[in-house]
N, C-alpha and C positions, 0 to 999 in steps of 0.2 A: 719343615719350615724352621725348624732350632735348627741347623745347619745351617742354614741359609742367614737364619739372623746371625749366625757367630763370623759368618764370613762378611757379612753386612756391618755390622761392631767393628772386625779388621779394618775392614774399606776404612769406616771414618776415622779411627785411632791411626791406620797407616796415612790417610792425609793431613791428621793434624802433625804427627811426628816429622811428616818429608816437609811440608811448609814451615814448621819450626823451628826444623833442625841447625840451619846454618845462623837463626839469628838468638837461639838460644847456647849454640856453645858458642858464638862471639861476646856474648852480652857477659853472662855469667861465668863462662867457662869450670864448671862441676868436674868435680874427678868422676871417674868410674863408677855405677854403681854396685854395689852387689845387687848379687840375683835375689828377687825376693818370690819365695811360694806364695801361690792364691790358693786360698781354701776357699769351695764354695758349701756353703750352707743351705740346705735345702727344706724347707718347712713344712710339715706333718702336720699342723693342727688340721685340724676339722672346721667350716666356716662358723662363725661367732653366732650367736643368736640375736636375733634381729626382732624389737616388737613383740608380737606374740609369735613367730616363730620360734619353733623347738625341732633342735636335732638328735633323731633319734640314730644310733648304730645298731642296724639288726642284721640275720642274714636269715636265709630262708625263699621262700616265695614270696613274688609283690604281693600278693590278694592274702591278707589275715584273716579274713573272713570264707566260711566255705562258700561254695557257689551250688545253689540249685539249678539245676538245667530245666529250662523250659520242656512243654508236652514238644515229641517231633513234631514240625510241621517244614513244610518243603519249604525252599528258600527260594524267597522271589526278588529281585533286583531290579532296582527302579533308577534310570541313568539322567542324569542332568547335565547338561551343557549350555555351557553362554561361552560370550566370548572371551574368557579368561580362561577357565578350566572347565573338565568336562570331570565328574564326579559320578561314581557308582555307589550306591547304600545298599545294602543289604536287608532283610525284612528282621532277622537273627539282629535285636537290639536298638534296629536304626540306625547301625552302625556305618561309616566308611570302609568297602571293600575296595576301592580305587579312586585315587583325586591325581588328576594331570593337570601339567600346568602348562595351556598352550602355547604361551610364549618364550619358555625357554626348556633348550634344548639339554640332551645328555654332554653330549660333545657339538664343539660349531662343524658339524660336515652335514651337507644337504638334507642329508637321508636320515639322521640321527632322531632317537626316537622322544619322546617327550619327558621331562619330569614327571617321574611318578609319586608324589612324594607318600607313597602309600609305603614305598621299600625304606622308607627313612624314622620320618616324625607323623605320619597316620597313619601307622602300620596296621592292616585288614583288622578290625573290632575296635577303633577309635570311635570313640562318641557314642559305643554303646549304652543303652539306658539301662540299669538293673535298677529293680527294686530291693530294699533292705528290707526285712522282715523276720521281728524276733531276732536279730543280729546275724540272720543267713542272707546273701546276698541271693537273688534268682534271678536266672534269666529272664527275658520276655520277647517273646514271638511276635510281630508287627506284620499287620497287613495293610496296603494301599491300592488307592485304585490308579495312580499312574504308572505305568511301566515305562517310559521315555517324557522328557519334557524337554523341550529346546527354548533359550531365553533368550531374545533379540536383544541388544541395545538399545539400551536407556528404557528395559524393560523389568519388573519386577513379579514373579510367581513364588508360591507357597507348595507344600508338598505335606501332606499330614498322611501320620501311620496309625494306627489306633492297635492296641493290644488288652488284653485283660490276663490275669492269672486265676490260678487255680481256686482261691478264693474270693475271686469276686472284685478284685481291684483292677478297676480299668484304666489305661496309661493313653495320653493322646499327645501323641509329639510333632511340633508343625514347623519345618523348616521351610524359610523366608531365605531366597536367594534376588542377589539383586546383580544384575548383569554385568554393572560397572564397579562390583568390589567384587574382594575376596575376602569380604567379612559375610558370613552366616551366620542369620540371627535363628536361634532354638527354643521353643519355649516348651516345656511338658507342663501337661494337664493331669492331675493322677483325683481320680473320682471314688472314695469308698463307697459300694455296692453290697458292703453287709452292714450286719446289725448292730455290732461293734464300730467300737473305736479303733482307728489306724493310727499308731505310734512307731513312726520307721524313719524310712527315708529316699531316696532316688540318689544314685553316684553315676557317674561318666566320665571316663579319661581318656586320655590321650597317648597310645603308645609310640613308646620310637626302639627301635636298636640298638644301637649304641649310648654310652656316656661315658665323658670324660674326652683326649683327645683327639682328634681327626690326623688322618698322614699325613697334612700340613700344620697342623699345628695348633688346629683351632677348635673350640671347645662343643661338643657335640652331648646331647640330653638336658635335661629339665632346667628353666629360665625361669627364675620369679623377680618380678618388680613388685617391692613394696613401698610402702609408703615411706620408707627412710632410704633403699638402696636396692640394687640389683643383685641378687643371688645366681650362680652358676653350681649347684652340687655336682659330684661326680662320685665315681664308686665307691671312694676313702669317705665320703660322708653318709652314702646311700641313701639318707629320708630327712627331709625334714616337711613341719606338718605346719600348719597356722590355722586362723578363723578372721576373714574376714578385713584382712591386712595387705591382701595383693591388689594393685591395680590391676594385674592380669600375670599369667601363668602358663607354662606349656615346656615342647620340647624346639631344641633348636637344630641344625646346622651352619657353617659358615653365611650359606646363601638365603637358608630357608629356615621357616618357621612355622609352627602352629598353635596357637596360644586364645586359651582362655579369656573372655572379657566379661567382668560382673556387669549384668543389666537393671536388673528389680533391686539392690541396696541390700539383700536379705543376706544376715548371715552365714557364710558359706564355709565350710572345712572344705581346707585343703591337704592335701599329700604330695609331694613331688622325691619321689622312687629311684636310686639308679645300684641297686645291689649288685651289679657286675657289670664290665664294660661291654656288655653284649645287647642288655637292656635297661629300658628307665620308662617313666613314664608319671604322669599327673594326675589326678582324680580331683574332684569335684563331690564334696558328700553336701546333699542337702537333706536338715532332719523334717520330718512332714508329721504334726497331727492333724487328723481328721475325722471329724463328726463320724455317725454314721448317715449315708446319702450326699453328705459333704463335697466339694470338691478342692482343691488344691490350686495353684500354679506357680511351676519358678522358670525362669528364663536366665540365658545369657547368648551370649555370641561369640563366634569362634572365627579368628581370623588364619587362611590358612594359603600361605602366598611367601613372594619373596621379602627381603630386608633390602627393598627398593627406599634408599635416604629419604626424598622427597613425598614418597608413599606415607613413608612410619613417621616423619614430620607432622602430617596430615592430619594422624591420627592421636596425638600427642600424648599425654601423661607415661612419658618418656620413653616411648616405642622407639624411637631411633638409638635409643643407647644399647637396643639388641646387636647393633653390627661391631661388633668385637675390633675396633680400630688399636687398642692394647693401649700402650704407655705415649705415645704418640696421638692418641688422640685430638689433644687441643689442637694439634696441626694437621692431622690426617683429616677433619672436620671441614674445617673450611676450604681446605683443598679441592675437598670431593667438591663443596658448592661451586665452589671457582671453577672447577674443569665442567661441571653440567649446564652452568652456564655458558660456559665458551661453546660445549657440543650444539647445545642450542639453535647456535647463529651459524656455526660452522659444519655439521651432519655429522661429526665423527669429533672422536675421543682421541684420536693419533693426531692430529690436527690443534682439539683443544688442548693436548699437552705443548706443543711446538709453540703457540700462543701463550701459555702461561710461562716457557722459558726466556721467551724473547722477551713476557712483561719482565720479571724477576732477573733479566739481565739488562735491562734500560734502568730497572730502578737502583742496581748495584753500580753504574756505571760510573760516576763519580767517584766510588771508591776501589772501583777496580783500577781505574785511572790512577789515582792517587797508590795506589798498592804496588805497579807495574815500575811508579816513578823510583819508590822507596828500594823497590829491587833492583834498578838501575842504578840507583845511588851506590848502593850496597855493595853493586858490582865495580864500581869504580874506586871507592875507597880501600880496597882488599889490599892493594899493597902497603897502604898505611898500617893498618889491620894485623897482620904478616909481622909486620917491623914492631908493631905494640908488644904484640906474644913474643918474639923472638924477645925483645929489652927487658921485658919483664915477667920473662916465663918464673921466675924461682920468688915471684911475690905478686900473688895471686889478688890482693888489697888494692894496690896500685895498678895491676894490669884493668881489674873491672872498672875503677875510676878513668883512666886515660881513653879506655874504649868509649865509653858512657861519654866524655867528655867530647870526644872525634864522630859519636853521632848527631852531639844536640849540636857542634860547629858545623856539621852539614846540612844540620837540620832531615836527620834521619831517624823510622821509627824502626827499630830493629824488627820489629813483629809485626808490623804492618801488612806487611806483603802476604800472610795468610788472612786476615781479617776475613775476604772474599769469601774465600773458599770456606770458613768456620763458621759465617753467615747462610749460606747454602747449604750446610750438612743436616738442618731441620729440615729447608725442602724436600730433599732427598729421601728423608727417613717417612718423611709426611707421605710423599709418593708411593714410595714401595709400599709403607700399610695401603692408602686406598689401593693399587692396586692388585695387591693379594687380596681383600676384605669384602671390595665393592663390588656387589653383584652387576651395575652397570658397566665394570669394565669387561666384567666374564663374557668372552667371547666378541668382544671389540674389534671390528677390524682396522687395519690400518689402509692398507692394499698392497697387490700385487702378491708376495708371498705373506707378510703378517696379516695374518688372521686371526689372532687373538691376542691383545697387547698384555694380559694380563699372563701372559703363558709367553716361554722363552721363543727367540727364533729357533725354527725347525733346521733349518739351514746354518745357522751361527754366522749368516752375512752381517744383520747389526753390530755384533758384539765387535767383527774384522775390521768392521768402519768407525768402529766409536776408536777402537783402540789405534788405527790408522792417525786419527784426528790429536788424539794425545799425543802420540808422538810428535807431531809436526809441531803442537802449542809447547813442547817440553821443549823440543830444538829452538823456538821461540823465544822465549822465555829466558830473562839474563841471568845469570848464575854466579857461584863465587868462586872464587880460586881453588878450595875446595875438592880434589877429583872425585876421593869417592862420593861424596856427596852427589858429585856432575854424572857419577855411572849409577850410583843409584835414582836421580831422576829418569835417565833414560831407560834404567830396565821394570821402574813403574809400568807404562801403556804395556807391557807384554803381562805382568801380573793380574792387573783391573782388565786386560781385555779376556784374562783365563777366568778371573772370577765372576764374568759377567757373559759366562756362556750360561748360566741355569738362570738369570734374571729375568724376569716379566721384559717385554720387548719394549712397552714402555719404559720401563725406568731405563733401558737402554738408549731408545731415542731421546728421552731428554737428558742424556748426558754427552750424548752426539751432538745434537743441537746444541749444546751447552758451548762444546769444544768447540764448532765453528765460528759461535758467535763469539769466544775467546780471542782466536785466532785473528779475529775481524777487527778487536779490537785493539790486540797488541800489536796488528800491525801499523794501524790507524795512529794509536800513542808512538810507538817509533817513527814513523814519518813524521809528526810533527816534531820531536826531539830533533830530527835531523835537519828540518826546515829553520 
């Protein structure tokens, strides 16, 4: 994806330069510049410390504490399904040994198998329950009595495991699924059963594989929202820890996520881990005293689903800011609502784009109008233009005045004529983040060969007909006396149609559509000029 964006940065910088060009070296007329080097500077800090988070640099193992293993007992797996996902736990902890997500696929081809998000951000032993004890962590062994449970819609079932340890501390953990989320609500029960005082605690996390970032570009392991902002660590920061200061926590990918949600108010330590780009992961320590005969309980909830906008809306204290829209957000935001709204009424997302170009080119239309005029003007004053810089080529003072002066008698904006297009280059940036971002465009069809607007065409037939289209709008389009200027417009459409064979097929179709509707309307303003 950094490729892609540095070719995308070109794109805009080369249309502001080719629409600028002819009325910036008329206006000002600058000498040469020299060439100037970019240094880029690249920043190494570590994230700031937020609230009661602290950033810790360690390296080592995630688990500081050792681990006792439970007595063997065979492992029994007990499978859940609704109509969302179908989930396997394991008796070893109560842990997730598989979570599928039945409505979206690996790839869009028929046969394509499901998300697993067990290979990602629930990697097999997520949500395991250990008890802490004396500062050794132990395993715990779970038994139940369902082996299968199927959840109908708009239906709601419970699933409890009970375990006990070596000394007498009995664990009861009751997972609450409810058909129409993908939030699981957990509660553990932990009972002391000796004679003593129980001074410990219960932890549970979340594993994932990776952190830091994805082969597109986007930021994959541990997400905290706290009360002041959004934390992303990655392996340059490896840990950082809190108490009690996340509205919720977990690991991510572009599409997906699985995160943490505090339910009972109770003080909660957290940890969020990514000591190398291979692993990361979240914990959850609650400290527990208890009588002896006493009993305990902490709860929370675990959402474990896509960064569906309207979904993580729903669920607010700022769950939608998990979808990594980048620097473009304030625009990539409302885009996305505008395009889910237009699928809405329309079945299709290829569709909603074509309507949202057609609105953003009726509401530009007045100054596209006006911009077409200014380039026409532009185009016919050139020989006065010509004869300016020829009289006064050796007095650079007088030439910008007499020019400046032959624009306001025609009542010309020299820069006008890009306003349009400089106007549009937000949409455009807006677009291509939702569509890299937005799990609803993943796998969007359009029809016939687009199948996925979010992925380039397979074929490179869009990219032939967008850049077909430019051409025609450039031969259009009035020009100035200028040649190279007039062979540099024309060998644009072959450039933009090379850099827009790896674009999302979306952002292709709306710059296709764009071109027509250009077309339509320069030649609508030329006829009446001619009328």
């Amino acid at each position: 994806m950094d490729t892609e964006k540095r070719i995308l940065f070109a794109i805009v910088l080369s249309m502001g330069l080719l629409f600028a060009y002819p009325y910036i070296v008329n206006w000002i007329n600058p000498p040469k510049p020299k060439p100037v080097a970019v240094v880029e500077t690249v920043q190494t800090n570590a994230l700031p410390s937020v609230g009661a988070v602290k950033t810790v640099v360690k390296t080592g193992t995630m688990d500081p504490a050792p681990i006792k293993q439970a007595q063997p007992v065979k492992e029994a797996l007990t499978i859940v399904e609704t109509p969302l996902f179908k989930a396997v736990i394991t008796s070893k902890g109560g842990a997730i040994k598989r979570w599928e997500l039945k409505q979206y696929n690996v790839t869009n081809t028929p046969d394509a198998p499901k998300i697993n998000l067990s290979e990602t951000i629930a990697k097999n032993g997520s949500l395991a329950t250990r008890l802490v004890v004396n500062g050794q962590t132990e395993e715990i062994s779970f038994s139940t009595a369902h082996d299968a449970i199927k959840i109908s819609e708009g239906a709601r079932r419970e699933v409890v495991f009970t375990g006990r340890n070596s000394a007498g501390i009995t664990i009861e953990k009751r997972f609450s699924f409810d058909a129409s989320s993908y939030i699981v609500d957990v509660k553990t029960g932990v009972v002391n059963g000796t004679k003593t005082g129980f001074d410990g605690g219960i932890n549970t996390a979340l594993l994932a594989g990776t952190a830091g970032k994805d082969e597109t570009g986007y930021h994959t392991g541990p997400i905290i929202r706290t009360k002041e902002k959004l934390l992303r660590p990655d392996a340059e920061t490896q840990k950082l820890t809190g108490s009690g200061n996340a509205d919720w926590l977990g690991v991510e990918t572009k599409y997906f996520m699985s995160v943490f949600m505090a339910k009972d108010g109770k003080i909660v330590n957290w940890t969020a881990e990514a000591p190398s780009k291979t692993a990361s992961k979240v914990t959850l320590d609650v400290p527990l005293a208890i009588a002896p005969g006493a009993r305990a309980e902490t709860s929370y909830s675990v959402f474990l689903g896509p960064k569906d906008y309207n979904l993580l809306v729903q669920l607010k204290n700022g769950f939608d800011e998990a979808i990594e829209f980048g620097m473009f957000a304030f625009m990539a935001r409302p885009s996305l609502i505008v395009l889910n709204f237009f699928k809405n009424y329309a079945g299709n997302y290829g569709l909603a784009i074509i309507i949202l170009t057609v609105l953003i080119k009726i509401l530009f239309y007045p100054l596209t109008a006006h911009s077409l005029k200014s380039m026409k003007g532009m185009q016919q004053i050139q020989p006065q233009l010509l004869a300016i810089k020829e009289k006064y080529k050796d007095n650079k003072e007088k030439l910008n005045k007499e020019m400046m002066e032959l624009y306001k008698r025609y009542k010309i904006n020299p820069v006008g004529g890009c306003l349009p297009m400089v106007l549009q280059i937000p949409v455009f940036l807006a677009l291509y983040e939702v569509l890299y971002v937005a799990i609803e465009l993943r796998h969007a069809p359009l029809f016939l060969w687009i199948q996925d607007l979010s992925d380039k065409d397979p074929y490179y037939i869009a990219p032939l007909l967008m850049g077909a289209t430019m051409f025609v709008q450039q031969k259009m389009t009035p020009t100035t006396a200028d040649p190279m200027q007039a062979k540099i417009m024309l060998l644009m459409p072959v450039i933009f149609t090379f850099m827009f064979l790896s674009f999302p097929s979306g952002l292709v179709l709306y710059w296709f559509v764009n071109n027509l509707l250009s077309i339509a309307q320069q030649y609508q303003v030329q006829r009446s000029a001619q009328a």
